[in-house]
N, C-alpha and C positions, 0 to 999 in steps of 0.2 A: 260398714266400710266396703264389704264386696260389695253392695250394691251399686256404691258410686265410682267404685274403681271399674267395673265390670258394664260398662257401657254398652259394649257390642257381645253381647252375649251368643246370638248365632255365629259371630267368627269366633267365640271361645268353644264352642260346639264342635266346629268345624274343625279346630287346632286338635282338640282333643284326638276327634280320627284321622288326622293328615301326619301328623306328626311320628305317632308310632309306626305308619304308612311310610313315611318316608325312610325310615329307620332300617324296616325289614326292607324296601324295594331297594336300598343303597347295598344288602345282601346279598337279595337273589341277583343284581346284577353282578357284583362282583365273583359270584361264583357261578352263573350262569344256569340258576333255576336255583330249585329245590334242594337239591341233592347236594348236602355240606356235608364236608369233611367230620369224623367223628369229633365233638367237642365244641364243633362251630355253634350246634344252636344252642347249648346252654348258652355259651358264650354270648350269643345274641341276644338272649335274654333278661341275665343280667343286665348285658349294657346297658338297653333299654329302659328295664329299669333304672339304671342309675341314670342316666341323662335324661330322660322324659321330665320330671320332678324340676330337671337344671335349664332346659329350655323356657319351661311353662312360668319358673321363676323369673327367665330373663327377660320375657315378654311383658310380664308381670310389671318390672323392673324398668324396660322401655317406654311402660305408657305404651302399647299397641292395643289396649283395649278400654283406652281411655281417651281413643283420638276418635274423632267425627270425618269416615274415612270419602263420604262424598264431597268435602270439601281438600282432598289428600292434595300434595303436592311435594315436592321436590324433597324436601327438609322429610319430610315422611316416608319418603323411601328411603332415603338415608339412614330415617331411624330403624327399619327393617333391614337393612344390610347390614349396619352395625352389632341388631341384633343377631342375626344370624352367623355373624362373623366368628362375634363372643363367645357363641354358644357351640362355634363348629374348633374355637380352641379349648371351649372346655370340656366336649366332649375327647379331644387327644389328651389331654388331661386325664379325663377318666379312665379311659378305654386301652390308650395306651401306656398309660404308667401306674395310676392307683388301684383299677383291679387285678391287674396281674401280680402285682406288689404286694397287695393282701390277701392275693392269694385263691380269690371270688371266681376268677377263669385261670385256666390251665396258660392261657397264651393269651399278647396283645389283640385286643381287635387291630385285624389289619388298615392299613393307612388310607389306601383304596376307598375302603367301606367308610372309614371317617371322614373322606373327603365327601365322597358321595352324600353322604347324610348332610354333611351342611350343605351341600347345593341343591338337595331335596328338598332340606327345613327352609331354603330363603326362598325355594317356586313354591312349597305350602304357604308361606304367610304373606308371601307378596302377591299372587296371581289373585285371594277371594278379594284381598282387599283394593288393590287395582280395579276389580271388576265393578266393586262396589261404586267408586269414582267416576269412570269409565260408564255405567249403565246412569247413574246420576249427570252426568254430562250429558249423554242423550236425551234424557227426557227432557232436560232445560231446555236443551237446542228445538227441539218435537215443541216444544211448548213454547219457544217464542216465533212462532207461524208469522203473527199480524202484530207482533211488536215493532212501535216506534221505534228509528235507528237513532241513537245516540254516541259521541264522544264523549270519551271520559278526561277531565282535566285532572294532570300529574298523573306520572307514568311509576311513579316510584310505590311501595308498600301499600300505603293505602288507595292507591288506584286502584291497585291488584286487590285488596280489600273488597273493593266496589263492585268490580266486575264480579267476583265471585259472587258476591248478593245478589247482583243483578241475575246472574247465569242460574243461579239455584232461587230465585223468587222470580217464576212467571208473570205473578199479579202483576207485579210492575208495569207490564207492558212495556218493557223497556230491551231495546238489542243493540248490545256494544259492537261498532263498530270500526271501533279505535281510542286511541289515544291524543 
């Protein structure tokens, strides 16, 4: 089952070290380096723990490692925003109600730092896989040099269909030119 959920395994690599990255830099800016209040960094620590587990499940959960991201578009950033959204209210979830509640930190993680993490965690999983898209777009473009120019008949789904094929299959020799 991991095998076939776990498609993109270099961006599962990558989450792994961006994530808990994101987590501490959402600290040191709210606190303006290193130097935390006594208590901050157990406190940090925990969190971390306890949200790393809750991210990595909701990504899990999105299919963000089950999508084919040089074919990414719209719908797929969406589903990366959504995720991130999810995960930056269930990290106030944790951080500011259920650890302090049981007890695990002396004090809420502050609000700040929770905000920050989610908008850390949505430029960790959006920007490798954008890039992914984004450098796959280039090369198609680089590679249709001396391609035939073609229009594409019907502008609706399966247009958009085609041209993708086309754009990521060089062999074709084929370059959209419209619709």
């Amino acid at each position: 089952m991991l095998r076939n959920g776990l498609r993109n395994r270099h961006l599962f690599a990558l989450d792994l070290l961006s994530l808990p990255l994101a987590t501490a830099l959402a600290h040191v800016v709210r606190f303006e380096g290193f130097a935390w209040p006594p208590g901050y960094g157990l406190a940090a620590l925990v969190y971390l723990a306890a949200v790393f587990p809750l991210k990595l499940a909701l990504m899990f959960g999105f299919g963000l490692y089950r999508r084919l991201w040089r074919f990414a578009s719209v719908a797929d950033l969406e589903a990366i925003l959504a995720c991130a959204t999810l995960s930056g209210v269930g990290c106030l979830v944790v951080g500011g109600f259920l650890l302090p509640e049981a007890g695990l930190i002396p004090h809420r993680v502050p609000l700040s730092v929770i905000v920050l993490d989610a908008m850390f965690t949505a430029a960790a999983l959006a920007l490798p896989r954008l890039q992914v898209r984004a450098l796959s777009s280039k090369r198609s473009r680089t590679a249709h040099g001396g391609a035939r120019p073609v229009l594409i008949a019907g502008a609706g789904a399966s247009g958009m269909m085609l041209l993708r094929q086309i754009q990521v299959s060089p062999s074709l020799g084929l370059s959209p030119v419209g619709f």
